[in-house]
C-alpha positions in Angstrom: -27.1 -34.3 1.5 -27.0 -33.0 -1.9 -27.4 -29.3 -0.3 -24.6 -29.5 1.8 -22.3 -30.8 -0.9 -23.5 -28.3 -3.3 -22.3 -25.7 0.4 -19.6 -27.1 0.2 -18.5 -26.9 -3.1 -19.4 -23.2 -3.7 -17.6 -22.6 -0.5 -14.5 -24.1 -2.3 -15.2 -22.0 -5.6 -15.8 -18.6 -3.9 -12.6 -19.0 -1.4 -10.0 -18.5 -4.2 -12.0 -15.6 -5.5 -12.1 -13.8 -1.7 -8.9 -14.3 -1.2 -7.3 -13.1 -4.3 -9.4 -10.2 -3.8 -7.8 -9.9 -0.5 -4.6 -10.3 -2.1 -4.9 -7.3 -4.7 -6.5 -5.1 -1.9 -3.6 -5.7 -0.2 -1.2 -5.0 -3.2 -2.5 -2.0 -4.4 -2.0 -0.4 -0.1 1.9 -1.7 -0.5 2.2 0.5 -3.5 0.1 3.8 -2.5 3.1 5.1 -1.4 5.1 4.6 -4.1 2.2 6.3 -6.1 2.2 9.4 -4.0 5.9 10.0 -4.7 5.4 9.1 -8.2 2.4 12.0 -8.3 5.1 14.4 -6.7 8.0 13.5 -8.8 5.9 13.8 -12.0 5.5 18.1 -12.2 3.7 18.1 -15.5 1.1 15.7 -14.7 2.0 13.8 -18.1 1.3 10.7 -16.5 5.6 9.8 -16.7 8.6 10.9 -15.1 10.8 12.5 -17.3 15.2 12.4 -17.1 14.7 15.9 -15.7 11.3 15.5 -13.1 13.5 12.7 -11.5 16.7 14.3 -11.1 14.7 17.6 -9.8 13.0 14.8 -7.4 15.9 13.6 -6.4 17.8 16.4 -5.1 14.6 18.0 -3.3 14.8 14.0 -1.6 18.2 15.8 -1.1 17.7 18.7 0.3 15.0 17.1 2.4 17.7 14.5 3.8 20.0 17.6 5.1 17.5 19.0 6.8 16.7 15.9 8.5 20.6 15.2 9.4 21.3 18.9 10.7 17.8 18.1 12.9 19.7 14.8 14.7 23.2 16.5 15.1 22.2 18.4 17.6 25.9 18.9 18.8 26.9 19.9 15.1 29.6 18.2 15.2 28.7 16.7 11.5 27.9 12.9 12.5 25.0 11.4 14.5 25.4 9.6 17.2 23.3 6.5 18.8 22.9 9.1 21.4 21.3 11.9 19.2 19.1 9.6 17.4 18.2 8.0 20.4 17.0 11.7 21.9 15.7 12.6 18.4 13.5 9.8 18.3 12.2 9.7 22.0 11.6 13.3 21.1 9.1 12.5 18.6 7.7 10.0 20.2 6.4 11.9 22.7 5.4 14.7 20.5 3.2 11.9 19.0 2.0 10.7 22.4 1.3 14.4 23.6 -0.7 14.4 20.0 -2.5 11.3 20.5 -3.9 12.6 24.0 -4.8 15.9 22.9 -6.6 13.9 20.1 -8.6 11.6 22.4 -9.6 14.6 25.1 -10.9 16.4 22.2 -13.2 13.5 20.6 -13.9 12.5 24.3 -15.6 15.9 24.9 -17.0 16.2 21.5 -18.6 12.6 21.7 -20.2 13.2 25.3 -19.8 9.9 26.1 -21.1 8.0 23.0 -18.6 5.5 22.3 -19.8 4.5 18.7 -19.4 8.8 18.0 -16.4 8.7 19.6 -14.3 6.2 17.3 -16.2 7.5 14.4 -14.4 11.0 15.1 -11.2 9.4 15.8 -11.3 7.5 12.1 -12.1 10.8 10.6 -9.5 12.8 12.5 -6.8 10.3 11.3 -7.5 10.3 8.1 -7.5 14.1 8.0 -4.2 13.8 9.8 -3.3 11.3 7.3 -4.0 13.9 4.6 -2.3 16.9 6.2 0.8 14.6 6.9 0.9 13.9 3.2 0.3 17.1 1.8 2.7 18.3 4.3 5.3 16.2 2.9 4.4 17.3 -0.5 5.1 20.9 0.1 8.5 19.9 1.8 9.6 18.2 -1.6 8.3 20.7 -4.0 9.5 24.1 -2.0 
């Protein structure tokens, strides 16, 4: 009796711990993006953004923007429509599918039918892709 009770009450003092853990695990994914454009907006790697690195930031968020607009006004007639963005997203989407099965036929033949191989290479592919997104991204803000 006196074991489980002594269970029991470690099980009640190790919860809180595991779950704040949890909680800070959590936390620190919300704000990896907010990192990564903190890394990009800070050019001299001083650790803070200056008056300067932020405006400079900003208008390369800009420039970035415009692009992105003159991408969805496909008609150019200087607004976007439900209808463009509508197009411009089903666009994307399958450019993601198309992607995705590429992807899959690739690990499929490289894996030669061993399942366990075959997710292994799809976790490393997306975090590559993960990587090449981001640094992608970097080089559209900083050029």
């Amino acid at each position: 009796m006196t074991k489980y009770i002594t269970v029991l009450l470690a099980m009640f003092l190790v919860l809180p711990v595991v779950a704040d853990d949890h909680k800070k695990a959590k936390a620190k994914r919300a704000f990896e993006p907010l990192r990564d454009l903190f890394v990009m907006a800070d050019k001299d790697k001083d650790g803070a953004i200056s008056y300067l690195e932020h405006e400079d930031f900003i208008s390369m968020q800009a420039e970035k923007g415009r692009q992105r607009f003159a991408e969805l006004d496909t008609d150019n007639d200087n607004s976007v429509s439900t209808k463009e963005a509508k197009a411009f997203a089903m666009e994307k989407m399958r450019k993601m599918r198309e992607k995705r099965k590429e992807i899959g036929e690739k690990i499929r033949k490289e894996s030669k039918g061993d399942r366990m191989r075959e997710r292994e290479r799809y976790e490393e592919y997306r975090r590559m892709e993960e990587m090449k997104n981001k640094k992608e991204n970097l080089s559209g803000i900083i050029n």
